[in-house]
N, C-alpha and C positions, 0 to 999 in steps of 0.2 A: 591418284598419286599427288595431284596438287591440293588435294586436302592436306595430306599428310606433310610435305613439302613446302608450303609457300614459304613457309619462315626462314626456311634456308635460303630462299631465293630473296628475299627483301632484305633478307640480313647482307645478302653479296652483291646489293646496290645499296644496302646504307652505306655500306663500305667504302663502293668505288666512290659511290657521292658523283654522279658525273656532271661537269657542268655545263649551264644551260649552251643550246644548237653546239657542242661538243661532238666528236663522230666514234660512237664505242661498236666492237666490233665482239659479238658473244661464240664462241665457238663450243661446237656439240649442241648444237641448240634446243636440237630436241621439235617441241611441237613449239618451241617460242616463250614458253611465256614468263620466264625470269629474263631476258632480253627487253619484252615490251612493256614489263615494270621499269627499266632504266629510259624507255623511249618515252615513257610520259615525260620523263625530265626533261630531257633533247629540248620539250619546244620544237615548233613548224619549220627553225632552222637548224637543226640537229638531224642528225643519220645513225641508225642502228643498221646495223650488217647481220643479220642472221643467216647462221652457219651452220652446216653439218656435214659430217662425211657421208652422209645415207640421201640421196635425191629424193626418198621418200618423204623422209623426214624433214626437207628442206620442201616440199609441197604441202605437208601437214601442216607447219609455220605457215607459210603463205595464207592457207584457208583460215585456220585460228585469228591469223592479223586483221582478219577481212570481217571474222566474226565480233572483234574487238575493236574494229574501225581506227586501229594504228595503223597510221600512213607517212610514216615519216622513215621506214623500216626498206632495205633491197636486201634480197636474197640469195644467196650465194651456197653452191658444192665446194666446202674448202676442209683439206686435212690440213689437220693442226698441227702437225708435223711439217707442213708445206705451205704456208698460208698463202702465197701469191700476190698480198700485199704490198707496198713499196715501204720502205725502210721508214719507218719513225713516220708511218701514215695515219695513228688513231689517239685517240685521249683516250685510250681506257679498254681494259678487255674482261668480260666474265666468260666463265666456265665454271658450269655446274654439272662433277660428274664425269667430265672428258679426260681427263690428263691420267686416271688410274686405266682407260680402257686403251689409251694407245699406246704400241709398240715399243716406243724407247720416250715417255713422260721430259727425260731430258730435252730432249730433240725441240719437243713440244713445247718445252718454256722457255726456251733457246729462242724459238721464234716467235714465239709470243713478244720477248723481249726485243727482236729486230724489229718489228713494226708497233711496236708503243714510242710515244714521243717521250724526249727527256722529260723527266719528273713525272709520265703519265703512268696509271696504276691498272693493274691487274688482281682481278679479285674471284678465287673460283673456293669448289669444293670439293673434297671427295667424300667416302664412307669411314670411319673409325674401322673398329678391330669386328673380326665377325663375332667373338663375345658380346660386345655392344650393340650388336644387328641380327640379332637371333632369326627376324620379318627375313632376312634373305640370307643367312646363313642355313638357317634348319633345312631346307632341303638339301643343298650339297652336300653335308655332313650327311646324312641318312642315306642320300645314294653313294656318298663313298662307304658307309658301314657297311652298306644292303650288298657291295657287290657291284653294284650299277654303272660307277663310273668310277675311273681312277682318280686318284690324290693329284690336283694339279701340282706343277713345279713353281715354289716360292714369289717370283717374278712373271711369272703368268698373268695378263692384263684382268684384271678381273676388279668386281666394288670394294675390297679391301685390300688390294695388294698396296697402295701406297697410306695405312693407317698408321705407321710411325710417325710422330710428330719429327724427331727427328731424322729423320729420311727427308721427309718435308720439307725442314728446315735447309740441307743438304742440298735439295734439287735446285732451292730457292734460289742458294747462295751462288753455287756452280754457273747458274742460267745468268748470273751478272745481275741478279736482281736483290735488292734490297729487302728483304723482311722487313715489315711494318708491322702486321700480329698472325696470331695465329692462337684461334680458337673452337671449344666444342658449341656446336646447335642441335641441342634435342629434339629429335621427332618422335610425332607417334602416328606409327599405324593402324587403323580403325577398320574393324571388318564386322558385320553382322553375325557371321556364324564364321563355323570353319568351311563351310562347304564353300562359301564367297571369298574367303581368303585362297583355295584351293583353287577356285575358277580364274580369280585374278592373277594369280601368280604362274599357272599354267599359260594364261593368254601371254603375259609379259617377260619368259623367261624361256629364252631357246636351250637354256640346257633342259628344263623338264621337260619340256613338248617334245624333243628329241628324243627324250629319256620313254615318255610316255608312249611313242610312237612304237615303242617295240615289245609292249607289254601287254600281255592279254588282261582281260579283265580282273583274274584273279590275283595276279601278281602288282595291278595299280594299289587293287587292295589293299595288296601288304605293305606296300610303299609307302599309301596315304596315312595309313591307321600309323605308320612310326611318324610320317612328319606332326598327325594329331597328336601323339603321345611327345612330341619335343614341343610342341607349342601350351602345353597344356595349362602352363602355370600364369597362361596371359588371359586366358580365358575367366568369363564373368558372365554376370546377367545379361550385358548389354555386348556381349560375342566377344572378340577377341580386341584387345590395347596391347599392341607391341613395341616398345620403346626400340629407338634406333639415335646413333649419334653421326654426324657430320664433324669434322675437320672443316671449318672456313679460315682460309686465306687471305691475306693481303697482301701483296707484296711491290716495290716501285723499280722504275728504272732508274739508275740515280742521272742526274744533270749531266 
């Protein structure tokens, strides 16, 4: 994932640009490591707060930091929808990926913008249109053709529900925050064969393994051989290239 990724992620601290021993606070953090690209900057008097709603996830950070020897980094269980922060407590906040998966996105940059300091910046991402991200749209599409799952409803939290730019722009505005830009970051995703794009996307995707869990052998069959037949036209010598596009944000609190 962070082959495919990192760009996104350095692109959402070239942005915030944090400055030096500054204290940015990354929510959704995942396993860390677009957070502990901004804590190089920090310097030994700087604070990065990495965050996740998952305690798993906020243990997986902690090991990562330890294997990257950032120590400038505390660890925290925080919904971003509820940050627990003190009002106008950080210079800066990324979010790579969070704001499309929680409950009400507004709510979430609401508070974002309570604990960012006047003029401090918030800089995150989400996924573009599922056109643009075939790498995670083709299965859903094929289990809602096949039968398998129903058609979620529109505002359903999910990687593409917020690829309106303007919607984007909307949430921006609403949240009291200032639009600075707002642009696409192309990725690609790289897999060997289809069989390894199958493996990984089953291990990192609880609608399939859910999906998968109920299915005999002959019926994964019929399931795989369509998502192989929708991915078909990425395929090459060198296994499967699937382009995917991000939406990057910037946005400030004004003074």
């Amino acid at each position: 994932m962070w082959e495919a990724s990192h760009v996104v992620a350095e692109r959402l601290v070239e942005l915030l640009d944090p400055a030096h021993e500054s204290t940015v606070l990354e929510l959704a953090a995942g396993p860390g490591d677009t957070g502990f690209l901004a804590a190089r900057r920090l310097g030994p008097g700087g604070r990065l707060i990495s965050s996740d709603f998952a305690p798993e996830m906020v243990e997986a950070a902690r090991r990562r930091a330890a294997e990257l020897e950032v120590t400038n980094v505390e660890f925290r269980v925080i919904d971003g929808q509820a940050i627990g922060l003190e009002d106008a407590s950080v210079d800066g906040v990324l979010c790579r990926w969070g704001y499309m998966l929680m409950p009400e996105p507004a709510a979430g940059l609401a508070e974002t913008r309570r604990v960012l300091r006047a003029k401090a910046r918030v800089a995150f991402a989400v996924w573009g249109s599922a056109d643009e991200n075939r790498w995670g749209s083709t299965v859903g599409r094929v289990l809602v053709e096949s039968g398998l799952l129903e058609r979620p409803e529109p505002d359903t939290p999910g990687p593409f529900r917020l690829q309106d730019p303007e919607r984007l722009r909307s949430l921006v505005e609403e949240a009291g925050l200032d639009l600075v830009s707002l642009e696409d970051v192309e990725v690609t995703w790289r897999y060997a064969s289809f069989d390894e794009y199958w493996e990984s996307t089953r291990d990192v995707s609880r609608m399939l393994s859910s999906v998968l869990a109920r299915l005999d052998a002959a019926e994964e069959a019929v399931l795989r051989a369509g998502v192989e037949a929708g991915l078909a036209a990425y395929a090459g010598d060198d296994g499967l290239a699937i382009p995917g596009v991000c939406r990057v944000v910037l946005a400030a609190r004004p003074a």
